[in-house]
C-alpha positions in Angstrom: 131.7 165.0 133.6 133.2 161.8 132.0 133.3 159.9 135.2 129.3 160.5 134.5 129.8 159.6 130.8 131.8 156.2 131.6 128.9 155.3 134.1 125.9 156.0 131.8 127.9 153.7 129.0 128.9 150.5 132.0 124.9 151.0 133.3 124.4 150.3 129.8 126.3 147.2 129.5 124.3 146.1 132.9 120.8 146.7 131.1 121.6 145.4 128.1 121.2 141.6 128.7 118.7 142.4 130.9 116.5 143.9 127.8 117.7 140.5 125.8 116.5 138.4 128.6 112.8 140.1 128.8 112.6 140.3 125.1 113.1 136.3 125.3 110.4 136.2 128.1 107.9 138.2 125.8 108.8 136.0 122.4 108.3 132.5 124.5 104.9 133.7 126.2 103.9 134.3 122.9 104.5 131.5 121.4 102.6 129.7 124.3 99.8 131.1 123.8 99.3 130.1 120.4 99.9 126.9 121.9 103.0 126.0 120.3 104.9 122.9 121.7 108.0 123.5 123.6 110.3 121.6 121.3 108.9 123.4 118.4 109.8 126.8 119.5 113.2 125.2 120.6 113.9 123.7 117.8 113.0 127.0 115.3 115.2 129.1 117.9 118.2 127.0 117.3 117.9 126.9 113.4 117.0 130.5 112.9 120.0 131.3 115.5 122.2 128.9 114.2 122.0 130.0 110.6 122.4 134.1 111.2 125.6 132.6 113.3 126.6 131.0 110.5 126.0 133.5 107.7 127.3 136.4 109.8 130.7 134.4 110.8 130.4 134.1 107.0 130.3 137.7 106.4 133.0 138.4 108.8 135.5 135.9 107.8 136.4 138.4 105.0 136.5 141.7 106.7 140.5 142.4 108.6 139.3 140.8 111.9 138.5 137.4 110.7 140.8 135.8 113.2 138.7 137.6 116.1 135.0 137.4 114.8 135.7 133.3 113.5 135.8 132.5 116.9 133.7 135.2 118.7 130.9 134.8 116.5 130.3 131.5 117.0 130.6 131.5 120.6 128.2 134.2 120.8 125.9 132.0 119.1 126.4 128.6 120.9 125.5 131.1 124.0 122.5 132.5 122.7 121.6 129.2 121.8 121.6 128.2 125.2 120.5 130.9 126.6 117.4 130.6 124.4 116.6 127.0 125.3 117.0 128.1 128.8 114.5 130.5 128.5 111.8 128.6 126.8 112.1 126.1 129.6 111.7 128.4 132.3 115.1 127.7 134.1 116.3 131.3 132.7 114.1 132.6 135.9 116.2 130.9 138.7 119.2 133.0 140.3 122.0 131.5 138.6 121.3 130.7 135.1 119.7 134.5 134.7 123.4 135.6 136.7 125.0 133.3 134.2 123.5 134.6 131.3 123.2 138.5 132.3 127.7 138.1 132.6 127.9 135.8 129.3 125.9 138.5 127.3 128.3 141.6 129.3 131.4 139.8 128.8 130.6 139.3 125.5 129.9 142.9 125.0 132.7 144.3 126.8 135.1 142.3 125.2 133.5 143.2 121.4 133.7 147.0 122.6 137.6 146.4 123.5 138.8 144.9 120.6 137.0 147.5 118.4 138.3 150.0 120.2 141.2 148.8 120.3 141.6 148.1 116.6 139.9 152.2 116.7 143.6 153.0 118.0 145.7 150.9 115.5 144.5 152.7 112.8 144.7 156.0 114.9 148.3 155.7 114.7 150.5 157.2 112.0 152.7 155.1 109.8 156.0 156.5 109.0 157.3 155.7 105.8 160.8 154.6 105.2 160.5 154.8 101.7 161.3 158.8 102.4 164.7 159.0 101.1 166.0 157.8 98.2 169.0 155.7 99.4 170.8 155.2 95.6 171.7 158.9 96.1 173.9 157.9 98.8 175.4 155.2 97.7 178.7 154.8 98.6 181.8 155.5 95.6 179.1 156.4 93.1 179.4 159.7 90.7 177.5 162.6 92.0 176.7 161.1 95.7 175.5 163.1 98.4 177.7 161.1 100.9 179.8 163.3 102.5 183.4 163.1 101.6 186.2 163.7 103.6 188.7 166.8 102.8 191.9 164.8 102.8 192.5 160.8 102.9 191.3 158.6 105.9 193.8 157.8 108.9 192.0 154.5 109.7 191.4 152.0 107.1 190.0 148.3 107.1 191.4 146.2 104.6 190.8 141.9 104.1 187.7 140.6 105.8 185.0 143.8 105.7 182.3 144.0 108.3 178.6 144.2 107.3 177.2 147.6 108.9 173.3 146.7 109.3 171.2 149.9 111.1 168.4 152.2 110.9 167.3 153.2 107.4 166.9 156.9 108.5 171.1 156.7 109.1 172.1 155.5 105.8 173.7 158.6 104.6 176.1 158.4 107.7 176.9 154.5 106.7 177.6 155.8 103.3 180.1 158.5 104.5 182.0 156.2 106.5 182.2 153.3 104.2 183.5 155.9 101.4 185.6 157.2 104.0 187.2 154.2 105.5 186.5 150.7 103.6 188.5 150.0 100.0 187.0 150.9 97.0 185.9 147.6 95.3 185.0 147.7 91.3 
């Protein structure tokens, strides 16, 4: 069943810039039969791309992907730009251009489908907290600590130059218990 589900989904991604590329066809025979010049349709297709481009890399400059979408929005439109002038000249209908342009617009799919999904899984993930436990209960030589104590006095002691214990947070309370057991008591 989901080898089935994964095909129906890449079939789609195959199709897609097909259905962009006939849609093109549809808009430019239109336009020539109202007689419209060439550069005209050309030249409305660049501004009209060119300025949702711009207002949607706009838009997207403030949402938490801005680093990804400020550069993948404007390629996507420098593409479509050129796959639009391409089109209304005709050369969209020889082999490589339409090859071209059907792996620009599934790249460009794909690659917005894996970073969403991706970014899907980030938030997916749980965040553990280390704010947990409060760590001035622990505190080393304090009144009423919940460091651990030893019953009688240490056997090993460091005296002079003391070493800086740096470590998990979650193992603080076993720091505390050996610094209180071991290191001077400083005022």
């Amino acid at each position: 069943m989901e080898h089935i589900y994964v095909s129906k989904h890449f079939s789609l991604l195959i199709y897609l810039p097909n259905c962009f590329l006939i849609l093109l066809r549809i808009t430019i025979r239109k336009a020539m039969l109202i007689r419209i010049s060439y550069f005209k349709v050309e030249l409305v297709t660049v501004i009209a791309l060119g300025f949702v481009g711009f207002i949607t890399t706009i838009i997207l400059s403030f949402s938490r992907d801005a680093a990804f979408y400020g550069a993948f929005i404007p390629i996507i439109t420098i593409g479509l730009i050129i796959i639009t002038i391409l089109a209304i000249y005709g050369k969209i209908k020889n082999r490589v251009p339409k090859i071209i342009a059907m792996v620009f617009l599934s790249v460009s799919a794909v690659t917005l489908f894996v970073h969403e999904g991706y970014q899907t899984y980030l938030t997916s993930l749980e965040v553990v907290s280390t704010q947990d436990v409060d760590l001035t209960e622990y505190m080393p030589f304090a009144e009423d600590t919940k460091s651990v104590k030893l019953k009688g006095e240490s056997t090993f002691k460091i005296k002079g130059d003391l070493p800086t214990l740096d470590g998990a947070t979650a193992l603080y309370p076993i720091y505390a218990a050996f610094v209180q057991a071991v290191y001077p008591e400083k005022e």
